[in-house]
C-alpha positions in Angstrom: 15.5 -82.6 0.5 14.0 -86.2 0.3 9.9 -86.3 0.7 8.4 -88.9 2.8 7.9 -91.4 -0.3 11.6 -91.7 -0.4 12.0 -93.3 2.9 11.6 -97.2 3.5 8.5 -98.1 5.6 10.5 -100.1 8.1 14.5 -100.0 7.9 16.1 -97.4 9.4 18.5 -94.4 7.4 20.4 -92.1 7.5 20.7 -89.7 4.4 23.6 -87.8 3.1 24.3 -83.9 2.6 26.5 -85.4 -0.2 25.9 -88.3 -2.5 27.8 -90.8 -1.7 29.8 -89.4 1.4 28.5 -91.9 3.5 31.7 -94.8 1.0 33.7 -91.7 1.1 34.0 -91.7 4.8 34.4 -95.4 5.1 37.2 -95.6 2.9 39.2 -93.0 4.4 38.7 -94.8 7.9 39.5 -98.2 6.5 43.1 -98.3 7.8 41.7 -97.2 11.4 40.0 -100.1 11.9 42.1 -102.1 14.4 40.3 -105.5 14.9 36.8 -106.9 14.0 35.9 -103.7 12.3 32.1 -102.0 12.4 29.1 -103.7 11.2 28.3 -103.2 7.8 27.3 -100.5 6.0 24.4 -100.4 3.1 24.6 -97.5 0.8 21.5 -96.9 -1.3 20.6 -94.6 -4.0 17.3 -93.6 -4.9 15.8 -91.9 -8.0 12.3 -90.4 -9.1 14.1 -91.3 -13.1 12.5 -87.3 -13.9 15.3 -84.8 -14.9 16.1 -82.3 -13.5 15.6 -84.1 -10.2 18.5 -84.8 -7.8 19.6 -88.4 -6.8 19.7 -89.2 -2.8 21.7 -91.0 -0.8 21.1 -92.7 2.4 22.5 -95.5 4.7 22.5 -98.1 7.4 24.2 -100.4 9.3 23.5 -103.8 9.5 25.1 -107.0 10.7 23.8 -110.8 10.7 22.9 -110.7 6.9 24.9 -113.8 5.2 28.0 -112.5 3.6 29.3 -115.7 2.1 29.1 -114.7 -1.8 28.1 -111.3 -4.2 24.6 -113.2 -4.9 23.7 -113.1 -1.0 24.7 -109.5 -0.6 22.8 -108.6 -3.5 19.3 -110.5 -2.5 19.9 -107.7 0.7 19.8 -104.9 -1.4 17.1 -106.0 -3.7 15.2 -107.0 -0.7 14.8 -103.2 0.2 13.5 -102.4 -2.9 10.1 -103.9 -1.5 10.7 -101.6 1.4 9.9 -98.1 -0.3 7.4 -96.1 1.2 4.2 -96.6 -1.6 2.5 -93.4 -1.2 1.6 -92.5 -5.0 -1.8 -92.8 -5.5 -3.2 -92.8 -8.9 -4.4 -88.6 -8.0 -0.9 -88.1 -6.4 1.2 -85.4 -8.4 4.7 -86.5 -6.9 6.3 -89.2 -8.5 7.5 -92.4 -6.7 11.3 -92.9 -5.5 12.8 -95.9 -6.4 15.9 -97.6 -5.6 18.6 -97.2 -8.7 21.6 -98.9 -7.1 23.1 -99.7 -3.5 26.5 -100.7 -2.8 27.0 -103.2 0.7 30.6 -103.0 2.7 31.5 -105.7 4.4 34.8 -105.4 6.4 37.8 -108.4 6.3 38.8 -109.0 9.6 41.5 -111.3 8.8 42.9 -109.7 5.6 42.3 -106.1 6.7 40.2 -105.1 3.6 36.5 -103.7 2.7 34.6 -106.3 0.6 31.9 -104.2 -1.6 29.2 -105.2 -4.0 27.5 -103.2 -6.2 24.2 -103.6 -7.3 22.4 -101.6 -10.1 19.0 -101.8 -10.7 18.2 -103.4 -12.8 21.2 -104.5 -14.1 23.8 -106.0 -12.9 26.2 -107.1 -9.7 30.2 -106.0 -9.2 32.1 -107.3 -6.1 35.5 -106.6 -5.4 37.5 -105.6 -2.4 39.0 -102.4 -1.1 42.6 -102.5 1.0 43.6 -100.1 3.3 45.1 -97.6 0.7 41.4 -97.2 -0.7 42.5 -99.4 -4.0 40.8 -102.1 -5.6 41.6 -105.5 -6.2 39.5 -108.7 -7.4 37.5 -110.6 -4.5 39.0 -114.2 -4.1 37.2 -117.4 -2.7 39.7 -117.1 -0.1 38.8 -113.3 0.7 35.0 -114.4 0.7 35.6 -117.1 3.2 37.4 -115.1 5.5 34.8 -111.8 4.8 31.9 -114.5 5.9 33.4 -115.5 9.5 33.9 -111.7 9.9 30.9 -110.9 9.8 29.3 -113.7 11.6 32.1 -113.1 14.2 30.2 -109.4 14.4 26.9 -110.0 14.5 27.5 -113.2 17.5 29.8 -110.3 20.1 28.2 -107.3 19.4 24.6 -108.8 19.1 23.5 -107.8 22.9 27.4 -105.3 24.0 24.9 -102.6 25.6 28.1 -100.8 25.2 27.9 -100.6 21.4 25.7 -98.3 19.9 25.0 -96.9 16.5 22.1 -95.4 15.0 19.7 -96.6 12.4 21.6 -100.2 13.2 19.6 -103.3 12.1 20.9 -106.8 13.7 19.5 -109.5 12.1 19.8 -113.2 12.9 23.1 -114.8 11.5 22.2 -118.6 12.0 18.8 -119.3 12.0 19.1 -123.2 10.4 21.6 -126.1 11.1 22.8 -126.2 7.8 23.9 -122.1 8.6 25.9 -123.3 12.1 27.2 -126.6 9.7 28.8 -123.6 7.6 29.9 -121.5 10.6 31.8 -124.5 11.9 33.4 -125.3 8.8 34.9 -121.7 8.5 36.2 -122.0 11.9 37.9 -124.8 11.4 39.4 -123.3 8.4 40.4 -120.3 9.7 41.3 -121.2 13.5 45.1 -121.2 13.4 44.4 -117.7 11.6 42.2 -116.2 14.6 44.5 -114.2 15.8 45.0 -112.2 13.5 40.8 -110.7 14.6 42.2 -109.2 17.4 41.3 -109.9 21.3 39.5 -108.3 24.2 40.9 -105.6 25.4 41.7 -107.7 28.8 43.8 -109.5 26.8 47.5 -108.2 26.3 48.3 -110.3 22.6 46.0 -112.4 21.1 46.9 -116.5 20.6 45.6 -118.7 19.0 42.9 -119.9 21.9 42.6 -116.7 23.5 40.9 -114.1 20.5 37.5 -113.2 18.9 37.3 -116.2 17.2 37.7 -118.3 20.3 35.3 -116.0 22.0 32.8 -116.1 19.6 32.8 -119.8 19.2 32.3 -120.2 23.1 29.6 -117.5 23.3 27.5 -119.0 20.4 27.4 -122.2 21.7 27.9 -121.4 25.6 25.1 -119.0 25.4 22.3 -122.3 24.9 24.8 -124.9 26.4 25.3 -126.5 23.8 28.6 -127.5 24.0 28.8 -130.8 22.0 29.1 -129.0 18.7 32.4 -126.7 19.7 34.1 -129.9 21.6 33.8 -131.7 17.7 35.4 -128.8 16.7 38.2 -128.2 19.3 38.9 -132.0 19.1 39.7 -132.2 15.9 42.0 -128.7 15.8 43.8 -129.8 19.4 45.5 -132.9 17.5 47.2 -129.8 15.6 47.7 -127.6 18.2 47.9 -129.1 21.8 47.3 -125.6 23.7 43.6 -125.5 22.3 43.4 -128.3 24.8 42.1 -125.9 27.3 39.4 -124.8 24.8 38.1 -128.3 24.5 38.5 -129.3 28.5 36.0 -126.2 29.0 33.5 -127.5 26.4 33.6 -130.9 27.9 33.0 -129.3 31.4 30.1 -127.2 30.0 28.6 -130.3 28.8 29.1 -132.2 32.2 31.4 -134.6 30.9 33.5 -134.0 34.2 36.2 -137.2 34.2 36.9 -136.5 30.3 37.7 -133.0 30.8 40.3 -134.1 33.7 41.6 -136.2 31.3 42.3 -134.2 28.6 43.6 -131.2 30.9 46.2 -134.2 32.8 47.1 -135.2 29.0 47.5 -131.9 27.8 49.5 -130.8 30.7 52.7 -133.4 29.7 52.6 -131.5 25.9 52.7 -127.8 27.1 53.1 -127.3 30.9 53.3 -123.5 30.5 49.9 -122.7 29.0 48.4 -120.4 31.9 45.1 -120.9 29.5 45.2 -124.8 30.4 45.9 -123.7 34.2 43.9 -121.4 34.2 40.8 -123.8 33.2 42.4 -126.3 35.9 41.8 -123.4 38.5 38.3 -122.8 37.4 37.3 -126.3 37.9 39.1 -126.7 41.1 37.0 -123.5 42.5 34.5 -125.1 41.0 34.5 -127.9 43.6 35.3 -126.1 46.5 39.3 -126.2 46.5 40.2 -122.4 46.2 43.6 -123.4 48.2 44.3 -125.8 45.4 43.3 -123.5 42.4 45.7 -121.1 43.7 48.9 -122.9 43.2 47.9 -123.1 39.7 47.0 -119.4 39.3 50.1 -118.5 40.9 51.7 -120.7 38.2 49.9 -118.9 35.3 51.1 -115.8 36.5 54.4 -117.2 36.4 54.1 -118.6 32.6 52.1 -115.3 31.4 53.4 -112.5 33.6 52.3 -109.6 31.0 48.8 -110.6 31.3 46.1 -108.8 33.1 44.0 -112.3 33.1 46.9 -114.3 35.2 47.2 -111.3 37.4 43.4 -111.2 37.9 42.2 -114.9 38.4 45.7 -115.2 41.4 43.8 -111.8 43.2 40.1 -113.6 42.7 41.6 -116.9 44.6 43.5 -114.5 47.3 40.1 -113.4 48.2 38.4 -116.9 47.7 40.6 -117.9 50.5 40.9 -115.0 52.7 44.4 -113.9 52.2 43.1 -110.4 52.1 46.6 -108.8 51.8 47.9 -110.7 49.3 44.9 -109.9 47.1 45.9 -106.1 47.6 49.4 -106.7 46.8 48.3 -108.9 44.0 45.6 -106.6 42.6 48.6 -103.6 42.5 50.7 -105.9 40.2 47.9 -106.1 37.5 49.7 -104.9 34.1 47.0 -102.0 32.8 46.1 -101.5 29.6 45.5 -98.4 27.2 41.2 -99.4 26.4 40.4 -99.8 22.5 36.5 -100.2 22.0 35.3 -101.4 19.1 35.6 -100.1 15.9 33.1 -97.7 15.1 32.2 -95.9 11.8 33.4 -92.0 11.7 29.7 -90.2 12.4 29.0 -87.7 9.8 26.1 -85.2 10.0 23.0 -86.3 8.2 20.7 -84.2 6.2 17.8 -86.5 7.6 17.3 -89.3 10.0 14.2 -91.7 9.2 13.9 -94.1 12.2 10.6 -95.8 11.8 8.8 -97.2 14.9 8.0 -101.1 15.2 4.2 -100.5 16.4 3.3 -104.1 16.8 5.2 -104.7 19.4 6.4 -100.8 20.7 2.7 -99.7 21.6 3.6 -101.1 25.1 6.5 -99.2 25.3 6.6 -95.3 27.0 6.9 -92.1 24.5 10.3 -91.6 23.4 10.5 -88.1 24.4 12.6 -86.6 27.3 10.8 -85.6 30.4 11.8 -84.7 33.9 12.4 -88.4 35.0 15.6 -88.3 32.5 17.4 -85.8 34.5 19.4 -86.9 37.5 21.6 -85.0 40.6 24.0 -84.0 39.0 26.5 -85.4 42.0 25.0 -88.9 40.5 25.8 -88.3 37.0 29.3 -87.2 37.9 30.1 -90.7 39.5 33.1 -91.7 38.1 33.2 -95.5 37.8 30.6 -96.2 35.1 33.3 -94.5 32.7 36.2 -97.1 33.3 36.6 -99.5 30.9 38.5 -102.7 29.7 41.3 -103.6 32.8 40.3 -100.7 34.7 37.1 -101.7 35.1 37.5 -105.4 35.8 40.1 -104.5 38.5 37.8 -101.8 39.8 35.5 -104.8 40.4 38.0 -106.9 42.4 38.3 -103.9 44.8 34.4 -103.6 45.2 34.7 -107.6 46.1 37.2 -106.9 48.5 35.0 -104.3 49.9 32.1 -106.1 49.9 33.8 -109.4 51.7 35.6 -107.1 54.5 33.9 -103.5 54.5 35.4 -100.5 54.3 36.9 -100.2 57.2 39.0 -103.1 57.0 39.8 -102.8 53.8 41.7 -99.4 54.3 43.3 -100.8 57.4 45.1 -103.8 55.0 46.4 -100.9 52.8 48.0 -99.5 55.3 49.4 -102.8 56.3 50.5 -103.9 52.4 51.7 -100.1 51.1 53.6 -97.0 51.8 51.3 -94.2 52.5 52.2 -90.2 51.7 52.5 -89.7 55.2 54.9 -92.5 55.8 56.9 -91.4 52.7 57.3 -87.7 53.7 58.5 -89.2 57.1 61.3 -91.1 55.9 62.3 -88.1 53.2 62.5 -85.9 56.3 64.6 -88.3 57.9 66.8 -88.8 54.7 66.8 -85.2 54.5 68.4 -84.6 57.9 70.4 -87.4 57.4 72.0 -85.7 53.8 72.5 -82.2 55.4 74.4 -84.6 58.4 76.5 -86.3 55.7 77.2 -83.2 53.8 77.9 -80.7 57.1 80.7 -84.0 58.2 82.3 -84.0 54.9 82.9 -80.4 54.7 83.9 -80.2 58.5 86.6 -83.5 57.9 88.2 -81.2 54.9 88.4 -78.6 57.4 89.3 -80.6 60.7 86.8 -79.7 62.7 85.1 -81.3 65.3 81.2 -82.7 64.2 78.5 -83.4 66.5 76.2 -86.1 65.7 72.4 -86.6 66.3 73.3 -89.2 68.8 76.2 -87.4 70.8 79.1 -89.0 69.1 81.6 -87.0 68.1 84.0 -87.1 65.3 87.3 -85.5 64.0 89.6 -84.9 60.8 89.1 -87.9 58.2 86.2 -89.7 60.4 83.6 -90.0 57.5 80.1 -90.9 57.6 80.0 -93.3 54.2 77.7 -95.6 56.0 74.9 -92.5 57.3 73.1 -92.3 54.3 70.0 -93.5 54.6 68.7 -92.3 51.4 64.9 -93.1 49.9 66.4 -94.2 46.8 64.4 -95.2 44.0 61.7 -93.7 45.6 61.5 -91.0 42.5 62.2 -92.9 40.0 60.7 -92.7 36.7 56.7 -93.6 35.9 56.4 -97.5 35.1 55.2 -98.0 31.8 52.0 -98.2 32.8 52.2 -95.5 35.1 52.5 -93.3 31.8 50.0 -93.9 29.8 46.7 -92.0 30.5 45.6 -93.0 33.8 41.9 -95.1 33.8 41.1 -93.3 30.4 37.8 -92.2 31.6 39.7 -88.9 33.5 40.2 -90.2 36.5 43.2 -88.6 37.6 43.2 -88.1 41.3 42.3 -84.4 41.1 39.4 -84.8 39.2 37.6 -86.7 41.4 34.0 -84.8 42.5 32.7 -84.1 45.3 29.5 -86.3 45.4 26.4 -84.5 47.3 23.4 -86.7 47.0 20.7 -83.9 48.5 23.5 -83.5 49.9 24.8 -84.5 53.2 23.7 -80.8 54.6 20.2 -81.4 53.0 20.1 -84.5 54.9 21.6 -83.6 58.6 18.8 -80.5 58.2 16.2 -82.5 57.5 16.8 -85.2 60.4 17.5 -82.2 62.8 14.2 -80.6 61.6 12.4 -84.1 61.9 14.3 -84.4 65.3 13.2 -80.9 66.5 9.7 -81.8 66.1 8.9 -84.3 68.7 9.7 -87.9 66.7 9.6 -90.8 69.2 12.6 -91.7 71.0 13.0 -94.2 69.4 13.5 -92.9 66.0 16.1 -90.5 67.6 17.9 -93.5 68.2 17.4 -94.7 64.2 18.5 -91.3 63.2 21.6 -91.1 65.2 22.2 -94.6 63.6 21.7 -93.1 60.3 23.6 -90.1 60.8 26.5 -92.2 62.0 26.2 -94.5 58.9 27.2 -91.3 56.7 30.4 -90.8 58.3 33.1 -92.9 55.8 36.2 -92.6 56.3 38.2 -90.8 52.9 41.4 -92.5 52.2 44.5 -90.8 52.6 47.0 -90.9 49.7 49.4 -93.7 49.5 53.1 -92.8 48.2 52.9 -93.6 44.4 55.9 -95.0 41.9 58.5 -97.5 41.5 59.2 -99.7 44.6 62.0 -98.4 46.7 65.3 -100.0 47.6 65.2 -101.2 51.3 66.6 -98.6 53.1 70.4 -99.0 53.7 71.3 -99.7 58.1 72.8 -96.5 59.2 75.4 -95.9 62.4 72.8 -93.4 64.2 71.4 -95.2 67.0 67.6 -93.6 65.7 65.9 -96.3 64.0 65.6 -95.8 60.2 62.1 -96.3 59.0 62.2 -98.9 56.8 60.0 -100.3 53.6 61.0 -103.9 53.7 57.6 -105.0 54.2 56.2 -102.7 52.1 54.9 -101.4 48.4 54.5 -98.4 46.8 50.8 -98.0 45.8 50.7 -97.7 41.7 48.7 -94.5 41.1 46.1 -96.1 38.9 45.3 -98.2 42.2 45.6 -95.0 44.7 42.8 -93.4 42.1 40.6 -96.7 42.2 40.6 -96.4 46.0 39.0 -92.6 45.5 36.5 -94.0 42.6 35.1 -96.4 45.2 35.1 -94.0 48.2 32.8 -91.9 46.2 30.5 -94.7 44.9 30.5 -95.9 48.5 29.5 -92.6 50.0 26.7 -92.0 47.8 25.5 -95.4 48.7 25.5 -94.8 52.1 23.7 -91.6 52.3 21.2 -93.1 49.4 20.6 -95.7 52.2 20.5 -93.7 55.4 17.9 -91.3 53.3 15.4 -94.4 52.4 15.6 -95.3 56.5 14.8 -92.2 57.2 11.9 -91.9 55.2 10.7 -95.1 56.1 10.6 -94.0 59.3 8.7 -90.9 58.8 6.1 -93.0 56.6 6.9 -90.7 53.9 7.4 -91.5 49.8 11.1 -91.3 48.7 10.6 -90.1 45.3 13.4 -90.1 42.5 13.4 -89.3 39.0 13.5 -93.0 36.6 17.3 -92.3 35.7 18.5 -91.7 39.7 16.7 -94.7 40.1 18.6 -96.1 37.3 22.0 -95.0 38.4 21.3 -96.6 42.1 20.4 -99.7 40.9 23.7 -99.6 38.6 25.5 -99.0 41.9 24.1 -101.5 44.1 25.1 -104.0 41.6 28.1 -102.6 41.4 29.0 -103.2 45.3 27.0 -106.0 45.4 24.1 -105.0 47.2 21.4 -107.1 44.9 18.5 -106.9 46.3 18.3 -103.3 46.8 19.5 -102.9 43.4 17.2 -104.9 42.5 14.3 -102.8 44.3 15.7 -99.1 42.6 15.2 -101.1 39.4 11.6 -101.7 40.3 11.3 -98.2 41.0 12.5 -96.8 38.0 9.6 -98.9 36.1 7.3 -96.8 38.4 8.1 -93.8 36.4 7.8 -93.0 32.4 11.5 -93.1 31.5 12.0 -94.9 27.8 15.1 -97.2 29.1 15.9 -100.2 28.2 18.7 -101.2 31.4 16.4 -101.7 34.0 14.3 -104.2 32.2 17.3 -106.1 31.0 18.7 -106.2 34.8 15.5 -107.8 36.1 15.4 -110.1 33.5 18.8 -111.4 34.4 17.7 -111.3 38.0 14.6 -113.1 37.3 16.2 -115.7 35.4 18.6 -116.8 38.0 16.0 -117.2 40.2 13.7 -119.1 38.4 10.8 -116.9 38.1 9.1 -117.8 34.9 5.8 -115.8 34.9 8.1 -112.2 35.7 11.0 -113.6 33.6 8.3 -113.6 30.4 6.8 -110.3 31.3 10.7 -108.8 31.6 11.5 -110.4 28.6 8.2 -108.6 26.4 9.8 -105.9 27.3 13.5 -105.7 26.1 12.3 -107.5 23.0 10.3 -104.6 22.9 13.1 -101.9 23.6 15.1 -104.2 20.7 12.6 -103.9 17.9 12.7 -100.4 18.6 16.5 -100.1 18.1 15.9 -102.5 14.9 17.4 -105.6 17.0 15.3 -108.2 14.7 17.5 -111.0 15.8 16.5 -114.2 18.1 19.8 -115.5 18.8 22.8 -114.9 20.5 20.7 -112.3 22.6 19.8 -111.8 26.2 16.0 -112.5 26.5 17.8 -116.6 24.6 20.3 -116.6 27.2 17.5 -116.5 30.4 14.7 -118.2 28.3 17.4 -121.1 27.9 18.6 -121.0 31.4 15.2 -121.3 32.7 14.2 -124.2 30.0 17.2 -126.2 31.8 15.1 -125.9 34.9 11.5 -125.6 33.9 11.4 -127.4 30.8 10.2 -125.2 27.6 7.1 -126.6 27.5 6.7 -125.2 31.0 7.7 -121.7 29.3 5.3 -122.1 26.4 2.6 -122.4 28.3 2.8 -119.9 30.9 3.0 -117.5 27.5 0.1 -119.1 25.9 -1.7 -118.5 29.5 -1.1 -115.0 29.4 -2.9 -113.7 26.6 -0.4 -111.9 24.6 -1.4 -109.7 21.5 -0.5 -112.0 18.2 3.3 -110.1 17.0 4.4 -110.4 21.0 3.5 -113.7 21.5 5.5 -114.4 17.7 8.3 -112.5 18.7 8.4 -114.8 22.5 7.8 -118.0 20.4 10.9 -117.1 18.6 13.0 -118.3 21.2 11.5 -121.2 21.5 11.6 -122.5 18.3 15.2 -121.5 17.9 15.8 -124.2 20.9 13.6 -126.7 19.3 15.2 -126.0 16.1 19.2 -126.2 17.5 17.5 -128.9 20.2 18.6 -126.9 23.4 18.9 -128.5 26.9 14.7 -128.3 27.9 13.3 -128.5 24.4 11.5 -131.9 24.8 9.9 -131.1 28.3 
């Protein structure tokens, strides 16, 4: 095992049971890798140079370091040899560790191949690259360019996915001078028509050549500071090759205001390719933008139309349903989304380490609670077992469509239109009764016309010898037919098949009727009898029945019998994925309501409402969830009250703070996550959240404004650096604010 002068003072590691298990492991997992592929992975070896004494191994991840050539790779590595722990005194007996060699992995996103230099020390540096089959082959300029944008590509969309999380991870700063984002753009435009080939989000059904991680990163580098000018140079020159990107450069112009020149390129663009729903769909956006929902929706009723396969077309026609009421249509529109098995990102296989050295950043994490688990990290269970924070990808972007629905009509309302738009069980086993009696009708007639004999019908008409009843069947058909595709795959990945929904208590519903009864029994004011029956009322929703689930029937066929048929005309079939959606929100819904009817009560009794920091945490994640802001926005408060070590609430407030404008408790938010992010080895200015609100408020404010109010608040020295980071970043890159 490795003493403590092996470790590095301040990078993170993970070291191996076996030498060199750590390459072993990424090899083998090379061909798994299905888009951008993990960060990158630094292998070092370390050596006292005494025999008899064993080599280690140990390892990080890392993204935002410049992987444009072997030389740049290398300067990484030798940079940690200034790292090492220096604990050998001149009366020390145990001999100093030194770094002997390191080899750096940088995944190909474009080419599908590991890109590894070797460095020995001293000595001298190898690169070549590694394909799927774990064979090597020599590193071309062409491999390095395309290894470089990978990379970048990485570090700009996974530098703030709270998703996404590794341990002993280091994100460092991928473009910190102009020169850098000259590079970044010159790649791009080298390899845009290629982009594809990086793979897409998972909302998106098959990556083009405007719509994959290269577009997205592109728009998120600059979008993030609005900076926009840079990415519409780009786009123009690349939409004289490729007309669609059109709708890439029509939103840049738009970001930067330049209102009439995005029309005109979007009018232009239109003549060349008419069935680009990306080019509607930007059309839309701006049309909402102004107020015209009824006009956007032509449009998105037209992308569907051009891009039926797409989740996106599907979801930006239900978005303008609800825009402009059409509540029904939304429903019906929402059920038509084509679902989508989730991939994540690509992760490394986690192996077991002998040792994990995770040094703390004390300069800036003294502010910071102990990292150590305590009773305000447990939670009611019934709140940990809520299923929606599990969906992911299309499930959980049309799990958010229902919660607008239910947030624009209520609950109530919102089961009613349902009803109105889809079959429910109850409906269904109606008409198979009635197809049932009819069948047995049909079949008793046939057998009684072979044998002549006299049939009594339902409705008193009687028949004889070869009178048939051909036209009485008024079969359900198609109403079993098989799962749609989509039906098949693993519904909503995160288990939510409709039996395995919980049963949410939140102290229980018993808990709380007992406690109101008991507060009843004792003498409280008539008045608050009236607030409790209120309350008690309030916890009373409504759980949705089952609506009949697979392909959409035939319209049933007229039949002689003078009884109606019940028909399904006017009606779908619920898909199941939907049906189970319905029962995710039901439960997120009831837990809100109690949560809410418990803090009334309280109040009213003038007694504390205590939590523990993560219920507090999971209540604020559900009032955002069914947009309730503000009282998410107070559980997130509360949650600081208490000595949980998390990250989310802070992050949340900052958002919230930013939107509305609130400098001084904007800054104090921000001190915070940049705190959390040193701890988790985020060493990175930009693309990150704290950027993204500092900038939005700079649009407002001014960063002189910003600068200030820091200088005014007395930070210690390294906070007040890390805050001035930001700043300089926008005076560096000259982002909207910088000169006021």
């Amino acid at each position: 095992m490795a003493d403590a002068t092996a470790s590095f003072k301040d990078v993170p590691e993970l070291f191996e049971v076996e030498l060199g298990e750590a390459l072993t492991a990424r090899t083998e997992s090379l061909a798994t890798f299905r888009e951008l592929g993990p960060p990158d992975l630094c292998h070092i070896v370390k050596s006292t140079g005494r025999t008899g004494q064993r080599d280690i191994g140990s390892y990080h991840f890392v993204s935002g370091v410049d992987a444009s050539s072997s030389a740049s790779l290398a300067a990484y590595i030798n940079s940690l040899t200034y790292s090492i722990e220096d604990n050998s005194a001149w009366f020390s007996k145990s001999t100093a560790w030194k770094v002997r060699n390191g080899c750096y992995c940088c995944f190909n996103a474009f080419s599908r191949v590991d890109i590894r230099v070797d460095v020995k020390i001293p000595g001298g540096v190898v690169a070549y690259v590694v394909d799927l089959r774990g064979e090597r082959h020599e590193a071309t300029p062409e491999i390095w360019q395309e290894t470089y944008l990978s990379a970048l590509l990485r570090a700009i969309l996974y530098s703030d996915d709270p998703t996404y999380w590794l341990e002993a991870y280091r994100k460092l700063d991928p473009i910190t001078t102009t020169e850098g984002e000259l590079r970044f753009l010159q790649a791009a435009e080298a390899l845009f028509m290629k982009g594809w080939q990086v793979g897409s989000d998972p909302e998106i059904q098959v990556a083009t050549v405007v719509s994959n991680h290269l577009t997205a990163g592109i728009m998120k580098y600059f979008g993030d500071s609005g900076r926009c000018q840079p990415a519409a140079n780009l786009f123009e020159k690349l939409a004289a090759r490729e007309p669609e990107i059109a709708s890439l450069l029509a939103r840049s112009y738009i970001g930067m205001n330049e209102e009439v020149k995005a029309v005109q390129i979007m009018s232009a663009a239109m003549k060349h390719t008419p069935h680009s729903y990306t080019l509607l769909h930007v059309q839309s956006d701006f049309l909402r933008s102004k107020g015209r929902p009824d006009w956007a929706l032509k449009l998105a009723r037209e992308a569907v139309n051009c891009a039926p396969s797409e989740f996106v077309t599907w979801e930006k026609l239900t978005e303008l349903y609800i825009d402009t009421k059409d509540y029904e249509s939304a429903l019906l529109t929402l059920n038509s989304c084509p679902m989508f098995t989730f991939n994540g990102r690509d992760a490394h296989r986690a192996l077991v380490p002998a040792k994990v050295h995770l040094p703390f950043q004390r300069q800036i994490g003294d502010i910071l609670p102990e990292k150590t688990k305590n009773e305000d990290d447990v939670a009611d269970p019934a709140l940990l077992r809520l299923p929606a924070p599990g969906l992911r990808g299309t499930w959980a972007r049309a799990y958010s469509l229902l919660t607008r629905l239910v947030s624009d009509i209520g609950w109530d309302e919102l089961l009613k239109t349902r009803s109105v738009v889809f079959v429910m069980e109850e409906e269904y086993r109606m008409q198979k009764a009635q197809a049932d009696i009819q069948k047995v009708v049909t079949s008793n007639s046939a057998r009684n016309v072979n044998d002549n004999v006299t049939v009594i019908h339902e409705d008193g008409s009687v028949t004889m010898g070869s009178a048939t009843l051909a036209d009485d069947d008024a079969s359900i058909r198609g109403m079993s037919s098989p799962l749609s595709e989509s039906e098949s795959k693993p519904e909503l990945e995160a288990g939510l098949s409709a039996s395995a929904i919980p049963i949410i208590r939140v102290s229980s519903e018993y808990d709380t009727e007992r406690e109101i009864a008991e507060s009843t029994r004792n003498g409280i004011a008539e008045q608050d009898e009236v607030t409790e029956s209120a309350n008690m009322q309030s916890l009373t929703l409504e759980k949705p029945v089952q609506a009949a689930a697979g392909a959409e029937p035939e319209p049933s066929q007229p039949s002689n019998s003078n009884q109606e048929a019940f028909s399904f005309t006017n009606k779908r079939l619920c898909e199941r994925w939907l049906d189970n959606l319905f029962m995710v929100l039901y439960e997120d819904l009831r837990v809100w309501t109690i949560f809410r009817a418990e803090v009334a009560h309280f109040k009213t009794q003038h007694v504390a409402y205590r939590k523990t920091g993560l219920e507090w945490e999971i209540l604020g994640d559900l009032g955002i969830r069914l947009h309730h802001k503000e009282e998410a926005k107070e559980a997130y408060q509360r949650c600081l009250d208490t000595s949980r070590y998390s990250q989310k609430p802070w992050a949340k407030l900052l958002e919230m703070y930013a939107e509305e404008g609130d400098i001084t408790r904007t800054i104090q938010a921000a001190i915070r996550v940049a705190a959390y992010q040193y701890a988790d080895y985020t060493e990175m200015t930009y693309p990150t959240l704290i950027a993204r609100c500092f900038f939005k408020l700079g649009q407002i404010h001014g960063h002189a404004k910003i600068s200030f109010t820091l200088l005014s608040m007395g930070l210690p020295d390294p906070i007040l650096k890390i805050m001035d980071s930001y700043l300089q970043y926008g005076k560096t890159f000259k982002v909207e604010g910088y000169d006021f």
